[in-house]
N, C-alpha and C positions, 0 to 999 in steps of 0.2 A: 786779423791782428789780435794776439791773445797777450792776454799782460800777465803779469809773476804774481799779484796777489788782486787788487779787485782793479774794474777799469778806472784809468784815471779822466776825469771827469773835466778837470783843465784841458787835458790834452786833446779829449773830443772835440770839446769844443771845437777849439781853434778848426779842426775838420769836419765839420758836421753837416757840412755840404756834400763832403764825400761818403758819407757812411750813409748805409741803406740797411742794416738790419745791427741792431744789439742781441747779444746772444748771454744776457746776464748768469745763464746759468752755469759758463764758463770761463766767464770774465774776460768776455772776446767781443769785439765788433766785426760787422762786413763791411770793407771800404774799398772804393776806386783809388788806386796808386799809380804814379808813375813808378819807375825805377828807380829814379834820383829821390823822392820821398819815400820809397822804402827803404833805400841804405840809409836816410836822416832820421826813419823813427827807430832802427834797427839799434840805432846807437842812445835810443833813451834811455834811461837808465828802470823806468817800469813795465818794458815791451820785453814781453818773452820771446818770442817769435811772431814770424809772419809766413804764410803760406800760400797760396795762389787757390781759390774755390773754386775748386774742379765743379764742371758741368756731370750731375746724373741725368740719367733717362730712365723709362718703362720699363719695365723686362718686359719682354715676352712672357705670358701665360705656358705652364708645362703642364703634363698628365703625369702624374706619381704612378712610380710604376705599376703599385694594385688595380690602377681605375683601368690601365692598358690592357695587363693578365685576365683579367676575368669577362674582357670584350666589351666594356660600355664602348670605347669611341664610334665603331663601325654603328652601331645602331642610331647613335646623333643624326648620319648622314638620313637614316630612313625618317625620320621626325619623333622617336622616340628619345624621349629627354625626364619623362616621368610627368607631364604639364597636366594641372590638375587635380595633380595626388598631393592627400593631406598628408605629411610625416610630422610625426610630435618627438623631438629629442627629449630625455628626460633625462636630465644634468647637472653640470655646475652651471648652465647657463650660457649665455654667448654671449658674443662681444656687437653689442648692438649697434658699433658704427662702423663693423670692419665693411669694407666694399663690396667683400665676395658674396655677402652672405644678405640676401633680402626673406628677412623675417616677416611672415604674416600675421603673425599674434603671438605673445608672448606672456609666460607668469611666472612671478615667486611664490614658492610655496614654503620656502624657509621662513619660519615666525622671526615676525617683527622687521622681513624686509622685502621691501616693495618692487623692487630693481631685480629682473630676472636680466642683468648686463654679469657677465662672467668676471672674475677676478682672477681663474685658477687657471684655465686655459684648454683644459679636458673636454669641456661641452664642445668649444668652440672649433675644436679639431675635430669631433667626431660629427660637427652640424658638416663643415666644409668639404670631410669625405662623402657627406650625402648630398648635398647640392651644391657647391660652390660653382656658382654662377659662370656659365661662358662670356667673359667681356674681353678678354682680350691680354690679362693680367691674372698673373695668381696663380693658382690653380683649379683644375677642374674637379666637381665633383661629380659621381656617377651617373644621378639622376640631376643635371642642373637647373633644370625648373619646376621643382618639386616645390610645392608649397610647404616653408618651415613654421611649424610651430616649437616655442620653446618653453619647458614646464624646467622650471630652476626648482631641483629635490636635493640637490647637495648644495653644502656651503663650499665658499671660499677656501675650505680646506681640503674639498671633498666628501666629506661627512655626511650622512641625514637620516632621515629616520623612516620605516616603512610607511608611516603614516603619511609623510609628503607622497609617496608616491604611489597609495590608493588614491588619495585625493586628486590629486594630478590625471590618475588615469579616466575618473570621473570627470573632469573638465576637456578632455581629450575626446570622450564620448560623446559628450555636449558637444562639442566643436566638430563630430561628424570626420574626425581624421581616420586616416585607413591603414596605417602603421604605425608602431609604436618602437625607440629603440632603446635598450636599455641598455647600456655600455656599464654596468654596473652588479654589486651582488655582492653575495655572500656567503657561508656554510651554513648558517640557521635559516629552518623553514618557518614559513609565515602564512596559515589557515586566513586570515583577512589579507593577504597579497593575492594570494592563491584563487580565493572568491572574485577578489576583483578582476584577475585577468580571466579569467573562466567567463565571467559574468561580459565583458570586453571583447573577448575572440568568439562568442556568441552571439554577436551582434556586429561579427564580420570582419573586427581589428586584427588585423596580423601582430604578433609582436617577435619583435628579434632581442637576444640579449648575448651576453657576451658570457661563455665556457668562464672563466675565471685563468687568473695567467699564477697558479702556485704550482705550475709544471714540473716535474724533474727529468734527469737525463734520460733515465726509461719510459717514462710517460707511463707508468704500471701500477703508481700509488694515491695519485689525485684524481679527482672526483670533479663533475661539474659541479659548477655555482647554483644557487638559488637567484632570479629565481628561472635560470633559463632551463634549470631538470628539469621544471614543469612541463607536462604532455602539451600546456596551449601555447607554448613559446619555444620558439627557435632559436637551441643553442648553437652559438655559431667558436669554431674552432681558430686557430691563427696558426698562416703556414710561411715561409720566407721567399724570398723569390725564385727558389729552386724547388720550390712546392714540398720543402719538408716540413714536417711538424717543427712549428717553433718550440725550441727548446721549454720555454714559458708556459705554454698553451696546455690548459685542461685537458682532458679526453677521457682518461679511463674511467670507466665505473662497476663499480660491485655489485649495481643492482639491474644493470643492460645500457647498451650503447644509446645513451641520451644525446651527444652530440651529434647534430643533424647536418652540416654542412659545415665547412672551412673554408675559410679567406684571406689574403693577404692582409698581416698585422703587425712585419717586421720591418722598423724603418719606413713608417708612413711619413709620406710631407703631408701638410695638412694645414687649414689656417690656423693662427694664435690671437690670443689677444694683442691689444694695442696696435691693431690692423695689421702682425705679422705673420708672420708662415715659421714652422716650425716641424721636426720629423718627433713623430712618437711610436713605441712600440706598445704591443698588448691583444687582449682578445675584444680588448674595447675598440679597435682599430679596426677588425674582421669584423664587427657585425654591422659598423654603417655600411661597410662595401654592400651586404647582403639585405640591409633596408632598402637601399640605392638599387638593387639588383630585382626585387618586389614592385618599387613603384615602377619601374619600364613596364616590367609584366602587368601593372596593372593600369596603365596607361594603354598600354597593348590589345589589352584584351577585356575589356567594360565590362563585358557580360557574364563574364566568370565570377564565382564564388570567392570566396578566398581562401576555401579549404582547396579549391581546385587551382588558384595562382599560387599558394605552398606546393602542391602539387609538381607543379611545373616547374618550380625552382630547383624541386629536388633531382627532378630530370635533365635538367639545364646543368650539369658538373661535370667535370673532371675527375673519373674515381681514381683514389688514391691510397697504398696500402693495400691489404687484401680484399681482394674480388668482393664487389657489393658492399655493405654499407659494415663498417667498421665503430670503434669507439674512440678511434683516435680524428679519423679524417669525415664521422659521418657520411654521407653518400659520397661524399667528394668535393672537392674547391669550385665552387659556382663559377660557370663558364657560359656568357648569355652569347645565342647564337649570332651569328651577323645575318643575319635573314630576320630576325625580329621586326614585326612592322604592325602596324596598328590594323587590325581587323576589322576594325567597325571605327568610322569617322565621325569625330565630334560633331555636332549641331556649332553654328556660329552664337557668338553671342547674339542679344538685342542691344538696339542703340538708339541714341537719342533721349533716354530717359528723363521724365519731363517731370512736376509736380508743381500741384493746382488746388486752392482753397474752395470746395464746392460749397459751405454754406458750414455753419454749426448748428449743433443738439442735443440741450445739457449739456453745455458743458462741454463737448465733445467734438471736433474737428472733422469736418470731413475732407479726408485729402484724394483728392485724385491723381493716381499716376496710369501716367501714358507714357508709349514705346514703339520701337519700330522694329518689327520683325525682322530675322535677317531671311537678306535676299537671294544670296547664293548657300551652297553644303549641304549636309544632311538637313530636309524640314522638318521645320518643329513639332513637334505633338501634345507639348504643354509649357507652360511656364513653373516657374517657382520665385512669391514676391520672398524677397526677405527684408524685413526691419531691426534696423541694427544688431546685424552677424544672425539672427533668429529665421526661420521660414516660418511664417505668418499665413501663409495660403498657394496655392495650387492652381491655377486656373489653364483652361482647355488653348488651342494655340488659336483659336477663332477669335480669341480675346485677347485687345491690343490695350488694353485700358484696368485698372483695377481702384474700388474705392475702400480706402482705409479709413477708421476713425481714431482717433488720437485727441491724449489730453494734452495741456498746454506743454510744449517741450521740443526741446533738439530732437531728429530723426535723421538717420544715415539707410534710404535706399537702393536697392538692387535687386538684377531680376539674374536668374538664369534659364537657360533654354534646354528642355527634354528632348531627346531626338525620339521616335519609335521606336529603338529597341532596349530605351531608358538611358542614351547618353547621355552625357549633361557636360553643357558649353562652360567655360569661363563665366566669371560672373560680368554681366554690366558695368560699364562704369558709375560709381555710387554718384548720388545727389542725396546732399544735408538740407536739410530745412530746418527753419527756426518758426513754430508754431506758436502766435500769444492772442489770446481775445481780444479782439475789435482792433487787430493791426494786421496788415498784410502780411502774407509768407514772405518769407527773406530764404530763396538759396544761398546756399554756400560752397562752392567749389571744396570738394570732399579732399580729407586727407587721406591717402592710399595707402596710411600704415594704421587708419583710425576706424575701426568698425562702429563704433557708435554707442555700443552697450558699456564700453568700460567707464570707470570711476569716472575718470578726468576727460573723458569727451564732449560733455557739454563747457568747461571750462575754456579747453584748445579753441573750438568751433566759437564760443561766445567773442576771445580774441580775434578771432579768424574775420570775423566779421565786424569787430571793430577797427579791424587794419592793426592792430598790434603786433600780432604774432601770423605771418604770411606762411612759414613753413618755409623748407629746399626748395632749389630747381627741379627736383625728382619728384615734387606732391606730397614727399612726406613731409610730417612732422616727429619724426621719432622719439615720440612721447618718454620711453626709459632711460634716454641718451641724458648725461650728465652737464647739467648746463654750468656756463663759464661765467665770471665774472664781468668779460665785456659781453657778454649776452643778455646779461640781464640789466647790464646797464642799457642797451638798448630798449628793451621793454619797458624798463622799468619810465624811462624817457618817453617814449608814444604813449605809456599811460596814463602819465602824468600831461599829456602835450604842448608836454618842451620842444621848441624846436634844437636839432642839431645846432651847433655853432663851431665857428672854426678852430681847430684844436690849436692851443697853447702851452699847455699844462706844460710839457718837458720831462716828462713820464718818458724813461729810457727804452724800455719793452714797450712802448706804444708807437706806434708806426703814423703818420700823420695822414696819412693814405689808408692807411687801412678803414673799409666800411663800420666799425666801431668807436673809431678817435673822436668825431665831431659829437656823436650821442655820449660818450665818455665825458667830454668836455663841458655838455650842458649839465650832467646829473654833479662835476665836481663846482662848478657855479652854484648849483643848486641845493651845496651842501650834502647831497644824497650819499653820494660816493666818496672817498677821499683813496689816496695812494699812501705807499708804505714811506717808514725813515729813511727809507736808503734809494729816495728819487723811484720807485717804480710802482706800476700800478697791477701788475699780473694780470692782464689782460685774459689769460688764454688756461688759469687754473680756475675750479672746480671750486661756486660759492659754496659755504657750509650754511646753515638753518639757522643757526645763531648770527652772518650776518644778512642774509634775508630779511628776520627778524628786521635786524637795525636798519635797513633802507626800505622796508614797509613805515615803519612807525614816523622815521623822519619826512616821508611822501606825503601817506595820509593819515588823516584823522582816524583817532582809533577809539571809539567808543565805547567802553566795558558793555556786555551782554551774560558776563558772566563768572563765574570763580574762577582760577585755575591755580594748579598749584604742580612743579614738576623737579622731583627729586634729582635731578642732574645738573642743575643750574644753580649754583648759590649765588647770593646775595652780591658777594666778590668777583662775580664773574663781568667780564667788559660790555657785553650786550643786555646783562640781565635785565635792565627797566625794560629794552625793547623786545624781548622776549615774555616780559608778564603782560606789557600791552596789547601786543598781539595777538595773546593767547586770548585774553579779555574781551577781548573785539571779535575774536574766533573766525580772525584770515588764517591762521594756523593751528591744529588742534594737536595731543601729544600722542602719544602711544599709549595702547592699551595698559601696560606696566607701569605707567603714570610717567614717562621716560620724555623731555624734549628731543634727546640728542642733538645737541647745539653744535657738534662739530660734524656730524655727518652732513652727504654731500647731497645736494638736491638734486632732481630732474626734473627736465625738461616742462614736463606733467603737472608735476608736482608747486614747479615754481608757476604755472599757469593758473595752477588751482588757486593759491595764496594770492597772483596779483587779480585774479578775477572777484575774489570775496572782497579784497580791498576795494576795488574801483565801485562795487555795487554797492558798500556800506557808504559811501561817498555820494554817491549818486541823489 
């Protein structure tokens, strides 16, 4: 039932037994009617209309037509899916709660922000053409188990600068990824790009990037981009579904045919932000196909090089244009055969992964972990421990046991298994520990999006184990995801340990059932929280730092430790006392540029970090 200017608030009433969802943003309720009381509010004089709320359902999951053309589907059947393989997108970022897309690690590399979560919607299209996940919905991307890593080098606008994305490719190294895509570029060449990816495919990163889309009708006057000219990077071309040269698409060059292969890039479906799907064209749409088309081959075939899985790629096409390799279509439109099948079979993971307090020394913890070999697949030949996201050691496969030693502190481990001709299984399931002098080890049931080395994982884990902060049904904690306003009402609530109580308040967007209303209800009791003039509490929108601020300070004690001082907050501002206490206290610190930003949005992480500093200044 929608009304002509806002809901009337008498009127609910009197039905408010019937109404099961407010939808304030369009001045509409949902309510059970008869017939006879639809024609009676029909004739109110504040009811716009009334409508019947049609039942949706799932879609069905579809294959865009590039993923079909270039033969990923048949090779899924063989167990080729890419599982395994590290791919680093380097973006605007992604959208870090869309469903398709299960990210293994992720970073900002844009100053001054911390959220590699997309805004623009570019990354997030070109992650989806590379893995979006088989579940049943959405769509499919080439390689769908491909492990993503995400390095945000452009803004919100698209924008950045070379220096994100040497940086990036440096943390890509570190992190041991095996392709690299760059859906991006330009006409100016870059001696420090250039180094870096040189210095990167020599140490066995493939990188793919995208021809550049200033195409003309002839395709006879544009030139590829930088920086996919580069001999170490694969410039990938864009062709339409009748395999011609997209009108847009790069190709010629005046100094020799730099584009190496072409791919479908006209008219992609792909995912978007705000967990939608959306069709995009460009050369930045051809080169995830051709990432996606890498990691199978290198799922396929472990023991190859990677000058030798380039190799194959380039064999693996469809030539197009004149005989042999051209400047318009490179060798031709990657075409993977349906006989693709894995050569050489993974080692299983190890299981059961245990850890154990053997004693200390100086200072120094000795942790032992234990493991259970696996029982069936290819046998092991060695182990690999790793200590949060790092390989720490190496040990032979005769050994079920390893002893670490460690200072006092959070730990996230995992093993992986070598097979004999240097496969390497899945990793273990992680085990966290909480290590402190003269207290027992405390595990913690691992988060599966939380490697352990970043900022704010002692913070997540420290919650985790106070019962605060439990994570999804999925094991993650999606540490960059934007946390809501009843979200942190609920934390904010177990921190403080308030018990829920039963919701009264009369908050029109609050659902009296929903798992946030009874924790809602104890923080507005508690003074913590309060709701807007116009009866609602916004439940479900994104808190800003400034009031953060003001439901830390109102919680806990906040005891100066320090100066601070932050040129975007005046005096006049609504939160200001609780944003200088805060600071004071140093649950929250500012940005380098001496900047609070009182309106920008926190995460998940973020708000973890700030209520973990409070509760321990407390303590």
């Amino acid at each position: 039932m929608s009304f002509k200017e806002s809901i009337n608030e008498e009127l609910t009433k009197e039905y408010e037994d019937l109404i099961y969802l407010y939808l304030t943003s369009i001045d509409a309720v949902a309510i059970e009617l008869t017939e006879v009381e639809k024609i009676e509010l029909l004739d109110h004089a504040d009811v716009a209309s009334i409508e019947v709320d049609e039942p949706i359902h799932v879609q069905n999951a579809t294959i865009d037509w590039g993923v079909s053309r270039i033969g990923a589907p048949p090779v899924w059947s063989n167990g080729v899916t890419g599982q395994g393989v590290k791919v680093a997108v380097m973006d605007t970022g992604v959208d870090t709660s869309h469903p398709d897309l299960q990210v293994v690690k992720g970073k900002s590399f844009i100053r001054n922000q911390l959220s590699y979560n997309d805004l623009n919607g570019h990354g997030t299209h070109v992650a989806g053409i590379i893995g979006a996940q088989h579940n049943n919905f959405g769509v499919y991307g080439v390689a769908p188990d491909v492990d993503l890593y995400i390095a945000k080098v452009l803004d919100d606008q698209g924008n950045g600068f070379t220096s994100y994305v040497v940086e990036a490719i440096d943390w890509a190294v570190r992190e041991g990824v095996d392709i690299i895509n760059l859906s991006l570029g330009g006409k100016n060449q870059s001696a420090d790009l250039q180094r870096a990816i040189d210095r990167a495919y020599s140490q066995g990163i493939l990188f793919v990037a995208a021809a550049g889309n200033e195409g003309t009708q002839t395709g006879q006057t544009n030139t590829v981009d930088f920086p996919a000219a580069y001999s170490s990077v694969i410039a990938v071309a864009a062709v339409d579904n009748q395999d011609r040269r997209a009108i847009f698409s790069n190709g010629a060059s005046a100094t020799g045919p730099t584009v190496e292969v072409s791919a479908p890039g006209q008219a992609i479906r792909s995912t978007h932000i705000k967990q939608g799907y959306t069709v995009k064209s460009g050369t930045s749409m051809a080169a995830p196909h051709v990432a996606g088309h890498l990691a199978l081959l290198k799922q396929a075939y472990p023991d190859k090089s990677h000058t030798q899985i380039r190799t194959l790629m380039q064999q693996q096409t469809k030539d197009l244009g004149p005989t042999g390799r051209d400047s318009v279509f490179g060798f031709g439109r990657i075409a993977i055969p349906s006989t693709l099948k894995i050569t050489n079979p993974r080692p299983l993971e190890a299981t059961g992964l245990q850890a154990i307090v053997e004693g200390w020394q100086n200072n120094q913890c000795q942790v032992k972990l234990s493991w259970t070999p696996p029982i069936d697949g290819e046998p092991p030949a060695s182990y690999i421990i790793y200590r949060n996201n790092r390989e720490i050691d190496r040990v032979q496969a005769g050994n079920q046991s390893y002893l670490d030693s460690v200072s006092p502190g959070t730990y996230t481990y995992s093993i992986e298994t070598i097979g004999r001709n240097g496969e390497k299984s899945n990793r273990s399931k992680m085990i966290t520990i909480k290590v402190e002098q003269d207290a027992e080890i405390t595990p913690i049931t691992s988060f599966n999006d939380v490697a352990g080395n970043e900022w704010f994982a002692s913070a997540l884990y420290d919650l985790k184990q106070r019962g605060i902060m439990t994570g999804y049904t999925d094991g993650s904690a999606r540490p960059n995801q934007i946390i809501t306003r009843g979200e942190a009402a609920v934390l904010m609530a177990k921190a403080l340990n308030e018990q829920a109580v039963p919701y009264r308040s009369g908050f029109i967007d609050v659902r009296p059932q929903s798992f946030d209303a009874n924790y809602i209800q104890a923080m507005v009791d508690r003074g913590i929280f309060s709701g807007y003039s116009t009866q609602i509490f916004r439940p479900h929108v994104a808190i800003p730092r400034g009031e953060v601020a003001a439901i830390l300070s109102r919680g806990f004690n906040t005891p100066p430790i320090r100066d601070v001082s932050f040129y975007d907050v005046p005096t006049n501002y609504q939160f200001y006392q609780s944003v200088m206490r805060i600071g004071r206290a140093n649950f929250a610190s500012g940005y380098a540029d001496g900047s609070f930003r009182p309106f920008a949005e926190v995460t998940r992480a973020e708000f973890a970090t700030f209520l973990t500093r409070a509760i321990k200044a407390n303590e």
